[in-house]
VOGU-3710 file (C-alpha; in Angstrom, 3 decimals, decimal comma):
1> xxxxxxxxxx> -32,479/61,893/-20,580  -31,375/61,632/-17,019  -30,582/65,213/-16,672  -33,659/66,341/-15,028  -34,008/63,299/-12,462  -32,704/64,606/-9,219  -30,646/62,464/-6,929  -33,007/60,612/-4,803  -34,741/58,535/-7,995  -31,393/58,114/-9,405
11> xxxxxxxxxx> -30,817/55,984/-6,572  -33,961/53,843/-6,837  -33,226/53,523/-10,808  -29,670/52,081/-9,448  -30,577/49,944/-7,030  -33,779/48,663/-9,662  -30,898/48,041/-12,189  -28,706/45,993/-9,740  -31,628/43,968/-8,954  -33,167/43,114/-12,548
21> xxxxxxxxxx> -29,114/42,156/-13,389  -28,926/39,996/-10,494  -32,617/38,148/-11,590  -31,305/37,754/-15,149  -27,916/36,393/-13,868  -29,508/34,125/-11,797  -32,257/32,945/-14,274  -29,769/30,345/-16,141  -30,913/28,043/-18,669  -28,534/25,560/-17,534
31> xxxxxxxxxx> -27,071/24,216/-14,174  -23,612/25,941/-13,755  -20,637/24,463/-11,456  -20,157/27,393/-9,121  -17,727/27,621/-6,305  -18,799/29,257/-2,944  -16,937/32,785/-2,858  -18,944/34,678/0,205  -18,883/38,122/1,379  -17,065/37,324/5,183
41> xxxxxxxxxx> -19,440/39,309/6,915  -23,139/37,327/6,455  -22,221/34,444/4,187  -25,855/33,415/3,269  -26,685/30,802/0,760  -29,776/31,893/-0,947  -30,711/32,439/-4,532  -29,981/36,041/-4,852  -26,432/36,730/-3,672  -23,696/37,402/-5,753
51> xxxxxxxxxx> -21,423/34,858/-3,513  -20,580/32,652/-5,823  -17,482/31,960/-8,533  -18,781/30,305/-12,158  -15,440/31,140/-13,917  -12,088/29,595/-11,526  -11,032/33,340/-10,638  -12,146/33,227/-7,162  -14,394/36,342/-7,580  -18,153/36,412/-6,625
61> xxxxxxxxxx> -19,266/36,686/-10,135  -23,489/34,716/-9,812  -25,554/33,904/-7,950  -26,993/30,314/-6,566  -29,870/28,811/-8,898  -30,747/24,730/-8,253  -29,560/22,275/-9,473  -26,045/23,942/-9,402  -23,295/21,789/-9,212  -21,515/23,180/-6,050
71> xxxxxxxxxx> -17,870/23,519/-4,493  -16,866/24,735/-1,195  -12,778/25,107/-0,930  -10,220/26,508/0,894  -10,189/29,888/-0,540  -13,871/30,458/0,491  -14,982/32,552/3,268  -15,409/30,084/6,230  -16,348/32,726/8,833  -18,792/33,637/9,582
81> xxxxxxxxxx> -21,422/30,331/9,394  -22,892/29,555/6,178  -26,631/30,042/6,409  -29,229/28,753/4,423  -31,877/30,728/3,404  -34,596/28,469/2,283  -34,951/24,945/0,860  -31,789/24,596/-1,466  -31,264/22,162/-4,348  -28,033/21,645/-5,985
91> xxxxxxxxxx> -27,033/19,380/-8,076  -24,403/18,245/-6,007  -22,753/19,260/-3,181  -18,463/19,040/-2,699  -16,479/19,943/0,098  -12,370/19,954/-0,739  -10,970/21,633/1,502  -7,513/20,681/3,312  -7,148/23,748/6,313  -10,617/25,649/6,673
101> xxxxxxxxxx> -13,070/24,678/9,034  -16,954/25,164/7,199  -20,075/25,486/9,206  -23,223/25,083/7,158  -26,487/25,868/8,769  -29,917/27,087/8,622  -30,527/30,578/8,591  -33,333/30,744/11,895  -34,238/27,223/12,264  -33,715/23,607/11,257
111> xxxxxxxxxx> -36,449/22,358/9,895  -37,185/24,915/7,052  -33,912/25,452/5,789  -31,861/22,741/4,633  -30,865/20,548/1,035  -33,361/19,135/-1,242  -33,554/17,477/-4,305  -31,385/14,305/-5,031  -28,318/16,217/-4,440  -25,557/14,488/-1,982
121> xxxxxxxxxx> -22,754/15,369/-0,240  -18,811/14,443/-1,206  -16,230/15,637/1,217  -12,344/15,479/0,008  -9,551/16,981/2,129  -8,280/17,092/5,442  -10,345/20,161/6,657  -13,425/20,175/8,803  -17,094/20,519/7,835  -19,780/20,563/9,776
131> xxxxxxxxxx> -23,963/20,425/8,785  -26,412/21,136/11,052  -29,295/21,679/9,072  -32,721/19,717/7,810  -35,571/17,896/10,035  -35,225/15,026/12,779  -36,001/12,145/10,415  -37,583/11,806/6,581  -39,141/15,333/5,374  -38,127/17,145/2,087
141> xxxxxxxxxx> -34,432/16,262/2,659  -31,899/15,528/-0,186  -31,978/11,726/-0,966  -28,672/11,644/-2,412  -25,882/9,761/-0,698  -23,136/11,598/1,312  -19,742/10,513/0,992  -16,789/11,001/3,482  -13,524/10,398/1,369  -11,192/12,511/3,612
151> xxxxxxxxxx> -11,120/14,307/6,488  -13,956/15,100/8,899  -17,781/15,679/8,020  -19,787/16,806/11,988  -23,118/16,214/10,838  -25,506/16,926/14,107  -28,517/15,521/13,033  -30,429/13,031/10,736  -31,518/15,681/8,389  -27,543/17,174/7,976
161> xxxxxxxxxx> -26,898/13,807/5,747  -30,625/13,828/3,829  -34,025/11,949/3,746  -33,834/8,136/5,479  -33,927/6,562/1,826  -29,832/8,255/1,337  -26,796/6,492/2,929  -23,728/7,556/4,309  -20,489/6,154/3,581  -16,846/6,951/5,721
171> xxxxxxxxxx> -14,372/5,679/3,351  -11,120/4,416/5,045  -8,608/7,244/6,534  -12,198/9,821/7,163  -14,424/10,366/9,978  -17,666/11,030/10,611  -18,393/13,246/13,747  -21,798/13,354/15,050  -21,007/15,731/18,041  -23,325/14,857/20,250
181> xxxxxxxxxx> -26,109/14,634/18,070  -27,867/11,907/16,135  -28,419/10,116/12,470  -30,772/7,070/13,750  -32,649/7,357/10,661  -29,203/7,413/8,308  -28,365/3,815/7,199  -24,459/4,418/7,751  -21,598/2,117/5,848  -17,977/2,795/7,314
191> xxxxxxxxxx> -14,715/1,499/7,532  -10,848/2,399/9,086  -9,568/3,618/11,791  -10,340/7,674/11,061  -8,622/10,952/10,928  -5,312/10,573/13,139  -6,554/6,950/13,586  -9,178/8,059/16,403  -12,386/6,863/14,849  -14,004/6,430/11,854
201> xxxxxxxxxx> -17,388/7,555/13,793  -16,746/9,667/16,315  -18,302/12,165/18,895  -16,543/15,300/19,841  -16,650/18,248/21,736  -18,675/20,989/20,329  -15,556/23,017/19,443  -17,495/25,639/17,115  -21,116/25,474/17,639  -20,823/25,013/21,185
211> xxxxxxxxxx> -17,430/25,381/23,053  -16,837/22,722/25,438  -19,759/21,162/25,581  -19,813/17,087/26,355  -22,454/14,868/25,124  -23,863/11,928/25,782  -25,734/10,035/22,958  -27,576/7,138/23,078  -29,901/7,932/19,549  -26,441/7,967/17,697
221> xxxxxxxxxx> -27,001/5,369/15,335  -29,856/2,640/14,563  -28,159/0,872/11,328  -24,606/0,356/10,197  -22,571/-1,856/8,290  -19,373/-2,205/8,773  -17,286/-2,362/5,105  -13,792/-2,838/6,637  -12,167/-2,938/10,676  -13,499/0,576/12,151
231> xxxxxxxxxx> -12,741/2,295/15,028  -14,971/4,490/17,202  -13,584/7,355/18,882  -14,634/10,774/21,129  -15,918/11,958/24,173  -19,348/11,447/25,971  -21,478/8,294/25,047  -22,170/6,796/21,323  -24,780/4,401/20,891  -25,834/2,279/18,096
241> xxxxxxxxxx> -29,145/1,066/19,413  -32,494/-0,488/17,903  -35,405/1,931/17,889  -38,852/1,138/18,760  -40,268/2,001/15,237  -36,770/1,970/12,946  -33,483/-0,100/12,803  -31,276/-1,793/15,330  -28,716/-4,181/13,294  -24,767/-4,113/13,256
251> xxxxxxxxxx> -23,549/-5,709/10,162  -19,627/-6,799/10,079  -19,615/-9,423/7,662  -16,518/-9,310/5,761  -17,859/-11,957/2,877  -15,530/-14,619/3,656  -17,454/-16,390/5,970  -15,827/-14,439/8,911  -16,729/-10,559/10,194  -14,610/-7,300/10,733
261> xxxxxxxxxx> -13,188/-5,999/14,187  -14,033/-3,136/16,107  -12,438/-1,303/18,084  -13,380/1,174/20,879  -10,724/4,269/21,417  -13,115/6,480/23,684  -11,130/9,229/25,187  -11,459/7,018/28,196  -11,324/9,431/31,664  -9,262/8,381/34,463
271> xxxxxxxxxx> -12,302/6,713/37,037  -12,501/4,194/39,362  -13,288/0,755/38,337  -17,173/1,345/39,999  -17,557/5,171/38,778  -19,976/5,124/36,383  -18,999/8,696/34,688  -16,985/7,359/31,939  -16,902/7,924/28,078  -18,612/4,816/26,135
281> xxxxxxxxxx> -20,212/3,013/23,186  -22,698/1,030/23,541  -24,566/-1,538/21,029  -28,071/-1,241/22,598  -30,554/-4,052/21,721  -29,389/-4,974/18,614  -29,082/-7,783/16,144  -25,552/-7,827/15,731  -24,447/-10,109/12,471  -21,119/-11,458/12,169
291> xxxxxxxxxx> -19,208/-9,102/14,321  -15,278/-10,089/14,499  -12,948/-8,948/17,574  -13,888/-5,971/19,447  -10,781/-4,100/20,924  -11,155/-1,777/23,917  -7,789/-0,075/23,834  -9,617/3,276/25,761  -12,770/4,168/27,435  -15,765/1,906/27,672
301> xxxxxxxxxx> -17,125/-0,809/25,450  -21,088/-1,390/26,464  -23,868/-4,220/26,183  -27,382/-4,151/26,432  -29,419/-7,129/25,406  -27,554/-7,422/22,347  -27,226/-10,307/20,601  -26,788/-12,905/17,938  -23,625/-12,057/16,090  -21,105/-11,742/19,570
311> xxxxxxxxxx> -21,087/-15,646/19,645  -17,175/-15,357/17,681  -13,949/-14,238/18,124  -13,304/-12,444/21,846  -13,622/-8,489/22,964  -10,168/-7,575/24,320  -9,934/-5,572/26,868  -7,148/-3,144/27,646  -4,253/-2,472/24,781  -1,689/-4,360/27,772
321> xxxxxxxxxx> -1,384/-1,549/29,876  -2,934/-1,653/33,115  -5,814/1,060/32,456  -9,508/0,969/35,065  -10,763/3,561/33,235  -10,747/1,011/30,086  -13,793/-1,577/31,023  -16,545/-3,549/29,139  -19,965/-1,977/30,422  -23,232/-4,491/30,952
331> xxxxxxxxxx> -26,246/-3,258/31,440  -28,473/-6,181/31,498  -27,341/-9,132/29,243  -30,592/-11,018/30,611  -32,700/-12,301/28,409  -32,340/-11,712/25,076  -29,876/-12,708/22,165  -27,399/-15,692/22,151  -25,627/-13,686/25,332  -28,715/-13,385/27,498
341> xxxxxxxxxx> -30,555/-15,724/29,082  -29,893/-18,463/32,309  -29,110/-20,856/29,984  -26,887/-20,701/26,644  -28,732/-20,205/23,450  -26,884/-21,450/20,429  -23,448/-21,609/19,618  -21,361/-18,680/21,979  -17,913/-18,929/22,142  -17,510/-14,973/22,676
351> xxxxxxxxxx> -14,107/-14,935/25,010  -13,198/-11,672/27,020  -9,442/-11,310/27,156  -8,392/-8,875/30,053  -5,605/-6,985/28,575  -5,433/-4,342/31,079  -9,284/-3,395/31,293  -12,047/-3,941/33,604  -15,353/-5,335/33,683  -18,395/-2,844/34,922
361> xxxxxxxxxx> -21,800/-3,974/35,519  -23,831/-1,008/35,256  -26,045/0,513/38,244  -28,683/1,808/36,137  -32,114/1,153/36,344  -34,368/-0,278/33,584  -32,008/-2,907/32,103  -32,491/-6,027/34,205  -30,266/-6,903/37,367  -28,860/-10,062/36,297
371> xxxxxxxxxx> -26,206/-10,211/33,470  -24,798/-13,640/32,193  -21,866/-14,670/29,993  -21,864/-17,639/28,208  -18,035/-17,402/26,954  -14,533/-18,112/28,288  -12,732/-15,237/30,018  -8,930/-15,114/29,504  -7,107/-12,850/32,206  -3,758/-12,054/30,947
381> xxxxxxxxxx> -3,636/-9,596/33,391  -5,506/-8,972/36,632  -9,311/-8,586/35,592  -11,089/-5,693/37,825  -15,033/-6,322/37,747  -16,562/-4,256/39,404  -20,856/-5,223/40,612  -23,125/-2,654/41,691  -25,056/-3,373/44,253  -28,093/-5,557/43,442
391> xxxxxxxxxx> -26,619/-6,289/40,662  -25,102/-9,840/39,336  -22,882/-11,288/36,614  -22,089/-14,750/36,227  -19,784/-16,276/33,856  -19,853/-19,997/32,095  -18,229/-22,043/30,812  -17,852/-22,023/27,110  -18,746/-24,524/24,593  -15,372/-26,445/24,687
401> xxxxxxxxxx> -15,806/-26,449/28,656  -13,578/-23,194/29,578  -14,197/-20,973/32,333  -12,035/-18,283/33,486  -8,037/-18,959/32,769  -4,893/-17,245/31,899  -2,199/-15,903/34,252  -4,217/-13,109/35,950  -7,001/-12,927/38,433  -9,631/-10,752/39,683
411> xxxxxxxxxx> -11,002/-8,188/41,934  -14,462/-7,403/42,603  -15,407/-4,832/43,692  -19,086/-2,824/44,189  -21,320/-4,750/46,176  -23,201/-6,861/43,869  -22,503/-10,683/43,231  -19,982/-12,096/40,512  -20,662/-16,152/40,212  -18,538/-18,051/38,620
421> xxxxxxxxxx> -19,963/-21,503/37,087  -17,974/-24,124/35,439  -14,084/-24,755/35,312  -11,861/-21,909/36,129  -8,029/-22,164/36,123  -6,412/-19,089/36,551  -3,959/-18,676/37,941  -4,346/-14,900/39,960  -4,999/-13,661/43,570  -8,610/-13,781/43,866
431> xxxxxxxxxx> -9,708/-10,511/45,842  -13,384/-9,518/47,032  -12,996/-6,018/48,515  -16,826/-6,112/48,557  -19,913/-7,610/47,611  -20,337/-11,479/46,907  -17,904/-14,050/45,092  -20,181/-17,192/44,387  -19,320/-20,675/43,057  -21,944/-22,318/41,043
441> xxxxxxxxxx> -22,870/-25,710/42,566  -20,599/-27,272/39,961  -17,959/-25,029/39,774  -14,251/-25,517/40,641  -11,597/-22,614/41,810  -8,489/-24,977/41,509  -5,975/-22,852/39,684  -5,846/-19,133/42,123  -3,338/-18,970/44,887  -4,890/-17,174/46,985
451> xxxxxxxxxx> -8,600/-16,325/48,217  -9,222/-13,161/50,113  -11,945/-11,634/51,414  -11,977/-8,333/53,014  -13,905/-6,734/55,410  -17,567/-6,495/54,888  -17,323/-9,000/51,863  -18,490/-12,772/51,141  -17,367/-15,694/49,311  -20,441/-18,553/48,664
461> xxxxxxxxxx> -20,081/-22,070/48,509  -22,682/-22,932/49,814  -24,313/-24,400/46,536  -21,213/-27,023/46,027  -21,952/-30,061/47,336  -19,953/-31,752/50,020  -18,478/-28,644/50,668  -15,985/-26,641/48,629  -11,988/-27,732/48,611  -9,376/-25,224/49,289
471> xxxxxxxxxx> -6,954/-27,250/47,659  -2,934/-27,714/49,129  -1,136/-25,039/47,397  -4,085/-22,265/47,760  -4,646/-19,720/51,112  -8,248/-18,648/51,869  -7,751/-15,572/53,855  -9,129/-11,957/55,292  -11,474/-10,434/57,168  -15,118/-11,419/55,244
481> xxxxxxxxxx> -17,181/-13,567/55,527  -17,232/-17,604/53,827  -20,415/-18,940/53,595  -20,867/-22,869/52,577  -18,815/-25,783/54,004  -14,501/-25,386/53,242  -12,600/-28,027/53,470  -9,295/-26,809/53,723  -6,262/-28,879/52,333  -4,486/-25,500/52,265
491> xxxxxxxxxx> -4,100/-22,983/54,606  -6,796/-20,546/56,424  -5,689/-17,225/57,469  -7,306/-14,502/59,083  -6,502/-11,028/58,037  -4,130/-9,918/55,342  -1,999/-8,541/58,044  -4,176/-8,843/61,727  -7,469/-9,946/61,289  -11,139/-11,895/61,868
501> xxxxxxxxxx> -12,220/-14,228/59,634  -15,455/-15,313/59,992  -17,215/-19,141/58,459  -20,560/-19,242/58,477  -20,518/-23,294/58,441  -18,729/-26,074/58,385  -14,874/-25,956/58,627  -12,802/-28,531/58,046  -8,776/-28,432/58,885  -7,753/-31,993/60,113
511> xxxxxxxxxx> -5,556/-32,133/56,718  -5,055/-28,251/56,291  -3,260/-25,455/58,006  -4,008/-22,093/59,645  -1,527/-18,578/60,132  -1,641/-16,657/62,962  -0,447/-13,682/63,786  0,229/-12,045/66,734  0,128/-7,881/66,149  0,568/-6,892/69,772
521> xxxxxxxxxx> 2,289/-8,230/72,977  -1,503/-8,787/74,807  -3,360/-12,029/75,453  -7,096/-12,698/76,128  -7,038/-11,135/78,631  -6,118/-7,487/77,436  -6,499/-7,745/73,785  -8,677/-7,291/71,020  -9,000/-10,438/68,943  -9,325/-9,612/65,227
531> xxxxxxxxxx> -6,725/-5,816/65,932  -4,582/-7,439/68,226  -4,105/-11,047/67,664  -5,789/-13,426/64,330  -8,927/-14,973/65,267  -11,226/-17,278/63,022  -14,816/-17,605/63,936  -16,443/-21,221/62,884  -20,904/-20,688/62,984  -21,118/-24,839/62,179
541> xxxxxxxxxx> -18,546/-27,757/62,759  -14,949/-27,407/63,424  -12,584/-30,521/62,569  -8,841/-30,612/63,314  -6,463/-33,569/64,846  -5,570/-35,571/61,653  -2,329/-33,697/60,081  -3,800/-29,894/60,998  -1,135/-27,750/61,433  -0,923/-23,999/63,141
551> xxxxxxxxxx> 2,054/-21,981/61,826  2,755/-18,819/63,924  3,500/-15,696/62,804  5,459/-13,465/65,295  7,282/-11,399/62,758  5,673/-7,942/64,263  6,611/-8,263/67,906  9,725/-10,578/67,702  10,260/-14,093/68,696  9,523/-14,740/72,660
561> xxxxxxxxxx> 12,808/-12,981/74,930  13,203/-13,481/78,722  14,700/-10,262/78,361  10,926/-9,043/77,710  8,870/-9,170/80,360  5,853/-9,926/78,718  7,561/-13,281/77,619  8,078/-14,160/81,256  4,400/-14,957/81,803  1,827/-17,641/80,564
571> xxxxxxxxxx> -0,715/-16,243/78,032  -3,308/-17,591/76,357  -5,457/-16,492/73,246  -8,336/-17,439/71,803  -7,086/-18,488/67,830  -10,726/-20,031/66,586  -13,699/-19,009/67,705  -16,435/-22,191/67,534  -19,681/-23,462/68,173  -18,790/-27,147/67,667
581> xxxxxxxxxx> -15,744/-29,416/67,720  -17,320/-32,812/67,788  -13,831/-34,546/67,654  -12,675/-32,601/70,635  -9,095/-32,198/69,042  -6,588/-29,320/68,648  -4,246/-28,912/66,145  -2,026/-31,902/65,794  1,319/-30,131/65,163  2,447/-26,074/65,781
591> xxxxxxxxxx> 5,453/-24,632/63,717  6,967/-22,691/65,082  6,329/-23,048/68,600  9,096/-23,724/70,455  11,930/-21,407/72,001  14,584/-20,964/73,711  12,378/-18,606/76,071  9,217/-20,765/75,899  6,659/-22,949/74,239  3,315/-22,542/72,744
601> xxxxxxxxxx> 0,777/-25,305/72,503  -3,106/-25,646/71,445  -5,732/-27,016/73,188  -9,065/-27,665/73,456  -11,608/-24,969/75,323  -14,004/-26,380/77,593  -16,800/-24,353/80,020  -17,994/-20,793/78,263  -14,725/-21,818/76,271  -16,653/-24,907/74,840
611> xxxxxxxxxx> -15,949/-25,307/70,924  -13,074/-22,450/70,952  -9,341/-23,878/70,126  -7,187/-21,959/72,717  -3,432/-21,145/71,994  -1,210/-21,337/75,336  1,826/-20,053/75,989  4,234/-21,279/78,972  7,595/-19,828/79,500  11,057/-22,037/80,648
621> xxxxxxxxxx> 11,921/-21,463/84,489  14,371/-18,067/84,981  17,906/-19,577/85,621  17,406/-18,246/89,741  13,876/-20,491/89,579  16,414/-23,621/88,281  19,027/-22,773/91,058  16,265/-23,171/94,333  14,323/-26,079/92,548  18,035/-28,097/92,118
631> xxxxxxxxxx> 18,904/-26,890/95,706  15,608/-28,502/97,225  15,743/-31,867/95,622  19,565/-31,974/96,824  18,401/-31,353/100,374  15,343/-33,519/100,166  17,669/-36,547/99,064  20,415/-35,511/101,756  17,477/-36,144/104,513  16,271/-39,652/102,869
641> x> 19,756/-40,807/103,405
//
């Protein structure tokens, strides 16, 4: 019958017959569980392909129809990208796979090509998939639920997990990985600690779709709930973050009364404690319910204006290694929820434990300047906070009257203002390389050792009352700036080796002490005070006499020599520069002041010297000196006789 058709419409007849087959294979009665087969040079997922396995033997035996119930596994052909060609609607989707790496995605764009139907998505195995498919929010997407039982499921955006009504699920040991993009609209429920035990949500690098790129996210998430203690992990920044039209809650209610932990295991990059380029998560705005302990073991834990549910347990701070780059981030904890706010609101009792991490108030703009915290802070190691400038953070007490304690203490640096209100203990160096260290008009700094200020820094009193007390075991020294009334039971210092230390007001030492320290063998006359020689500059009232005491501190030119020349010579220097000394005393004792080569003694300036306390040098007669002053009196007695 065929005889007489020549070889071009034999051809066409072919090719007809192949594709009236492939319409009557595909044209099932039934759904059919089919398992993904591809051809490893296109891989499309459409409806007329014969890429897919109905019978176990792993060949491409039918094609996809909806409402198939379908498998993607190992011995599928993972490269190149799956593409979908259209609106697909399976029955259900499962990935088990425990090596190959899947990429499902639509064929030219996003928004037309994705899952349907009430389909879901159940991912098994230790292999990667990743979806980037479907619309931003709630168009013709599946409404099925995705599960993540193993391994890791990358889905990009909100349409990759199906239409708002769905929910996602990471079951303990899996991860979801949004890589940089976002499921705000997915209502997600997660638990454990993730693949590898680096986050159960996580942001990564692009790996596949887009090598080595690092994203920041602050869309990640509106809604989760927490079903277990969970761990977020990756690169970049992850928010969870209320919308203006949809979401904003954390849920951690474990349904005993009490509320899961989280922690925070951001790749964490090695900054300074005041470089903002850092990787993060953040809970943005939200009303947080019941959250437990939050652990910061690496990279950045940050606040905004979130509230209700941080009034228990504590967010711990380093994993107790000394690590800057691991910090809690505010950005503007000012006026709303139960951690905002000039005044406490409610019941907090949120404690910060430094356990090797920082504290970061955040430069940018659009948060608020001022960020309070209405819990105890616990420093069991040194606590670096670091202000930027214009900028503020004050801590209070908490509800059973705690300040800052532990064993640490704390650095600020930046140039913004930390204040600290209430009771503090701890029992630290206390170190302001720059901006402002304030004390609340009630507050009390009894437990550091030691108070510096460097150069271009401040420390306020000036709202305590009376004057603040530098009590007998502490040292207030450097080269900033005090500002408020001191009065010193301890000792006063200028420098942290030479130095100028400069009160604005009163100063009171009449039962106190001051170091100085001489750097250079000049005076007055030929030195630099503040490089050469300690000075301390008092703007209001200086008081001494009483039990004041000035230790000396020759230790970097030697104790005075005859045998050096400059010893040999009175000197004077100028140790505190004042405005006032209404007593008109000096120090009452010196330690340290008296040698074999000379003696030192204070006194009082008077003329252009008026309100200064002078130090004076006068060396012991040279032996030759003795010898002529001995000879004279013997002569001048010889002639009385």
């Amino acid at each position: 019958m065929f005889s007489s058709i020549d070889g071009k419409k034999a051809k066409r007849v072919a090719v007809l017959l192949v594709i009236l087959a492939a319409c009557w294979i595909g044209a099932r009665a039934d759904a059919a569980a089919i398992t993904w087969v591809g051809n490893g040079t296109t891989n499309p997922w459409d409806k007329t392909s014969l890429l897919w396995d109905s019978n176990g033997d792993g060949i491409a035996d039918t094609v996809y129809a909806d409402t198939d119930t379908v498998t993607f596994s190992d011995s599928g052909s993972a490269t190149p990208w799956i593409r979908l060609k259209g609106l697909m609607s399976p029955g259900s989707v499962t990935f088990n796979v425990a090596s190959a790496e899947y990429v499902v995605t639509g064929a030219d764009n996003y928004t037309n090509y994705f899952l349907g139907g009430s389909t879901g998505i159940d991912k098994y195995g230790l292999g990667k998939v990743i979806v980037d498919f479907g619309a931003g929010s709630s168009t013709s997407a599946f409404t099925g639920a995705v599960n993540v039982h193993e391994g890791t499921l990358a889905a990009i955006r909100s349409g990759s997990v199906g239409n708002s009504t769905g929910i996602t699920r990471v079951h303990d040991g899996a991860t979801l990985d949004i890589m940089g993009g976002t499921l705000k609209y997915e209502d997600v429920y997660v638990q454990g600690s993730g693949v590898g035990g680096l986050g159960a949500l996580y942001n990564g690098f692009k790996t596949t779709v887009d090598p080595a790129t690092r994203l920041d996210q602050p869309d990640a998430f509106s809604d989760v709930t927490l079903e277990g203690d969970t761990t977020v992990g990756g690169v970049g920044r992850i928010d969870i973050k209320r919308l203006a039209t949809y979401g904003g809650t954390l849920v951690a209610s474990d349904g005993a009364g009490g509320g899961y932990d989280l922690t925070v295991k951001m790749t964490g990059k090695d900054v300074a404690p005041t470089d903002p380029d850092c990787d993060y998560f953040v809970l943005a705005g939200l009303n947080v319910i019941d959250l437990g302990n939050v652990y910061v073991d690496q990279g950045v834990f940050g606040l905004s204006s979130s509230g209700a549910g941080l009034a228990t347990d504590a967010i711990v701070l380093g994993d107790g290694t000394v690590n800057p780059a691991t910090r809690l981030r505010l950005l503007g904890l000012n006026s709303t929820g139960t951690l905002a706010g000039s005044t406490p609101v409610g019941s907090v009792s949120k404690e910060i434990v430094a356990n090797g991490g920082g504290i970061f108030v955040d430069p940018a703009t659009g948060y608020g300047n001022d960020n309070h915290w209405h819990g105890s802070v616990t420093l069991n190691f040194d606590l670096p906070v670091a202000v930027a400038a214009g900028r503020s953070l004050t801590f209070y007490n908490n509800a059973a009257g705690q300040g800052v304690v532990g064993d640490g203490g704390i650095t600020l640096f930046g140039g913004g203002t930390l204040t600290l209100e209430g009771t503090n203990t701890y029992a630290g160096v206390t170190t302001v390389e720059a901006g402002t260290l304030a004390l609340g008009a009630s507050a009390t700094l009894s437990g550091t050792t030691t108070i510096e200020t460097q150069v271009g820094s401040f420390f306020n009193v000036s709202l305590i009352s009376g004057g603040f007390t530098l009590g007998g075991s502490q040292t207030l020294m450097g080269g900033g700036t005090v500002l408020g009334d001191v009065v010193a039971e301890g000792t006063v210092e200028a420098g942290s080796s030479v130095g100028k230390l400069t009160f604005q007001d009163d100063l009171d030492l009449s039962a106190g002490g001051m170091t100085w320290e001489l750097g250079a063998l000049v005076d007055d006359a030929d030195g630099i005070a503040g490089t050469d020689f300690d000075q301390t500059v008092v703007g209001g009232d200086l008081a001494l006499g009483g039990t004041s005491k000035l230790t000396l501190d020759l230790s970097a030119v030697g104790v005075p020599s005859l045998s050096v020349p400059f010893w040999t010579a009175e000197h004077t220097w100028t140790v505190i520069d004042g405005t006032s000394n209404a007593g008109g005393e000096a120090f009452a004792d010196i330690l340290g002041g008296t040698y074999a080569a000379g003696s030192f003694e204070t006194l009082v300036g008077s003329g252009d010297k008026a309100g200064d306390v002078l130090l004076k040098y006068t060396p012991v007669p040279e032996p030759s000196v003795l010898l002529v002053l001995v000879m004279g009196l013997g002569m001048l007695t010889l002639r009385r006789r």
